[in-house]
N, C-alpha and C positions, 0 to 999 in steps of 0.2 A: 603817407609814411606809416601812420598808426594801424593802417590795414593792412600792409606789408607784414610788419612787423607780430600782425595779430595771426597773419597766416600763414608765419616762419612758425609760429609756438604752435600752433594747430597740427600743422605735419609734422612735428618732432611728438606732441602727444600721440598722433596718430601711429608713427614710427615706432616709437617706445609702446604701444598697447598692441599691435602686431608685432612683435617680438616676444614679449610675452602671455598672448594668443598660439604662439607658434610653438613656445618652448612648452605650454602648459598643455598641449596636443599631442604633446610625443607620448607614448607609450614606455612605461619604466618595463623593462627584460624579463623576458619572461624566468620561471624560476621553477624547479624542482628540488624539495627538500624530503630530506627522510628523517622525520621527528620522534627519538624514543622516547617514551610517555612514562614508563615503567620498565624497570629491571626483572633480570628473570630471577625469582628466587626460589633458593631450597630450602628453605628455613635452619632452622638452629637440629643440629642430631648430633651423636656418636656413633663412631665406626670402629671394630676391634683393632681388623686388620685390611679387610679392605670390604667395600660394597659400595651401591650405588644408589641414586635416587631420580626418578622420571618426574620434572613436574609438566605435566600434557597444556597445549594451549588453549585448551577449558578448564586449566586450573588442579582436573583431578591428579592426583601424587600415587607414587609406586615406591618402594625401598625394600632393597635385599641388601644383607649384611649393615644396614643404616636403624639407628634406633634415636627415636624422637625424643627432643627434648623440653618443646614448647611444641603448640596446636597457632594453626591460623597466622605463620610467619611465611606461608608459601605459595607463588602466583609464576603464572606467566608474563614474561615480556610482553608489553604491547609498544606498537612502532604504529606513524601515521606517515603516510606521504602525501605531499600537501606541492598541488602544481596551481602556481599564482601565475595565469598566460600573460599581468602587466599590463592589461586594457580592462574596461568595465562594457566589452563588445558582449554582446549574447550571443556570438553564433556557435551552435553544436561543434563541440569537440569531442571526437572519440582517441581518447592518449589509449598509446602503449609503453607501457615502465617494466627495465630488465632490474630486477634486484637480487643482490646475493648476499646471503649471511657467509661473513668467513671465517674461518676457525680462531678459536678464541686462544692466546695463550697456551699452554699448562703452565700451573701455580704451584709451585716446590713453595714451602714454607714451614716454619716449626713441626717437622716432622713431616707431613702429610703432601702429598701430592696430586693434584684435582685437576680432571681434564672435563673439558664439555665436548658432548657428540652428540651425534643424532636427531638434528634438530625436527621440532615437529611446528605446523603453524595452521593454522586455521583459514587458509588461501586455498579456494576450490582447484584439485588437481595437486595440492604438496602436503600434504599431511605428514608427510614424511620426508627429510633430504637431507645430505649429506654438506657438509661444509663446503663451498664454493662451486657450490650448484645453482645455476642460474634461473630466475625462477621470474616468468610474467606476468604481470600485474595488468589488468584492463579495467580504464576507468571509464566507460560509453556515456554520452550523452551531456557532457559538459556544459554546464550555460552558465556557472555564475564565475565572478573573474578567477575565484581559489575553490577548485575540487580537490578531493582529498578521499582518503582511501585507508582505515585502521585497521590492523591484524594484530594477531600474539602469535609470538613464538613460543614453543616449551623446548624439551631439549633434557638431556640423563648428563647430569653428573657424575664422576666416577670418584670415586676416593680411596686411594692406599694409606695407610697408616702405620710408619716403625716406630714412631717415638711422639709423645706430645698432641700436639691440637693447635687449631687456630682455625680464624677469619677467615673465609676465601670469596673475595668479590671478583666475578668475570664478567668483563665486559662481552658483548656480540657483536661485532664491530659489523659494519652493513653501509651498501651502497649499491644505489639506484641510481640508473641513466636513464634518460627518456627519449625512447626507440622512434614513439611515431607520433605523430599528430595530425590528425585529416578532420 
């Protein structure tokens, strides 16, 4: 009886550690994320009446009709996309990622009215593009479980001016699907 009894509790151990052997084998889902790092800024200036300011995705700044007010308050957006394939498998993966920046707002506020356009970004082939233009991202050679891929956006600011001043913070609202996987 006492070896019955020893070899009912055996196969329920056994049961229970093949079950979670089984559950600790699955693979969590793979995942694509688009992580912005940093905000695109134009730093602090005055505008009379209206002008604009370029900050490029190497950082360098342009302004016509914008007159500065502080030094070293201005950068480019940086975005990461980060694909976690949910295994710690090493086999090569060459992803395809379609991503688009979409038009951001216009911001009417205390007087002033700020639109963003023309974005620029430092991804070989878009230096230049227009609001909801879709744009390929190639990550070849995959082996660890999270590859990932960082760029800056820059992008001109516009600014009208009737009355007053104020803040204007714009978001770049952005979203990446992921095309391929081989």
């Amino acid at each position: 009886m006492a070896g019955k009894a020893m070899i009912r509790r055996l196969s329920a151990i056994l049961a229970a550690l093949c079950l979670l052997m089984q559950h600790s084998a699955q693979a969590a889902p793979a995942q694509l994320r688009i992580i912005p790092q940093t905000e695109l800024r134009f730093g602090t200036f005055a505008v009379l009446d209206q002008g604009y300011r370029v900050v490029g995705p190497a950082g360098n700044v342009q302004s016509v009709g914008v007159f500065s007010t502080t030094r070293g308050d201005t950068g480019p957006a940086r975005f990461t996309i980060s694909y976690d394939r949910g295994s710690n498998s090493r086999r090569v993966l060459n992803l395809r990622i379609q991503l688009v920046l979409a038009a951001a707002p216009v911001v009417t506020q205390g007087g002033i009215t700020a639109r963003l356009t023309s974005y620029q970004t430092d991804l070989p082939g878009y230096a230049s593009l227009a609001a909801g233009q879709v744009i390929e991202i190639n990550i070849p050679n995959c082996r660890q479980r999270v590859c990932q891929r960082t760029f800056h956006v820059g992008g001109r600011l516009d600014v009208d001016r009737n009355f007053g001043g104020g803040t204007v913070s714009l978001m770049i609202p952005a979203d990446a699907v992921l095309i391929s996987v081989r």
